[in-house]
Steps between C-alpha positions, in 0.01 A plus 500: 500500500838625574856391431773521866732599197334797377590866633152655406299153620716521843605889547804413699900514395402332155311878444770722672764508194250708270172572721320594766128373613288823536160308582272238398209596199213280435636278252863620490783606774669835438880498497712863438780381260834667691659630153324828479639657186094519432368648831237273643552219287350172669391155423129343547557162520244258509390353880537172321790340357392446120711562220303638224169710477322192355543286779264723710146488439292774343392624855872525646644671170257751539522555864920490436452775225262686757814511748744638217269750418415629862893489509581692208211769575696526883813527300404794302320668807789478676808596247338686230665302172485594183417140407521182638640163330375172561726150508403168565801255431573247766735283264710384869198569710294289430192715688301703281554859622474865342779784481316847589746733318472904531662642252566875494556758161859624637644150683631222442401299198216679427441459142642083490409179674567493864812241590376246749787628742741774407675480831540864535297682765404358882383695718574492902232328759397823557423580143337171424266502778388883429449301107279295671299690707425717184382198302293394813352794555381507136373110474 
């Protein structure tokens, strides 16, 4: 199921304020969120437009938790974190989806919860699409 009024269900200009779709996953679609004060922080959205975990069956939670994994494990490939942080809020969503957050020892908010969007660093086309063909490489 998917809603016309979704960004993540419909990846057109309802995405383009805060993301960018990277590729389709199994269960999920991969979006690169454009604030990168965390480099390579994306979004796995579910390829269905449900609004909380427990309105997916067993099969499709696990198969949606197999995509943030296989996205998190590309992240760290790729970037080399010190940790990564995990969000999954959705309170204006409405579409269950997970924040993939690196975090690293000597940047920005290391040590404290990540804000959902500090506004501070975008990168140029260039830049984002060298982000992406990192994480890509690594998935």
């Amino acid at each position: 199921m998917k809603d016309k009024n979704c960004g993540y269900c419909m990846e057109n200009e309802l995405l383009d304020p805060f993301g960018i779709f990277i590729c389709e996953l199994p269960a999920s679609v991969l979006v690169l969120f454009k604030e990168q004060s965390h480099l390579g922080r994306c979004i796995v959205a579910a390829k269905d437009h449900k609004s909380e975990i427990v309105d997916m069956t067993p099969e499709e939670t696990s198969a949606f938790y197999g995509d943030v994994r296989r996205v998190a494990a590309a992240v760290r490939k790729a970037f080399q974190p010190d940790k990564i942080n995990y969000g999954s809020y959705g309170d204006t969503s409405g579409h269950c989806h997970v924040h993939i957050v690196p975090k690293y020892r000597d940047g920005f908010e290391w040590g404290g919860t990540f804000a959902m969007n500090p506004d501070k660093k975008y990168l140029s086309d260039a830049e984002y699409k060298d982000v992406i063909a990192k994480i890509k490489a690594a998935l």
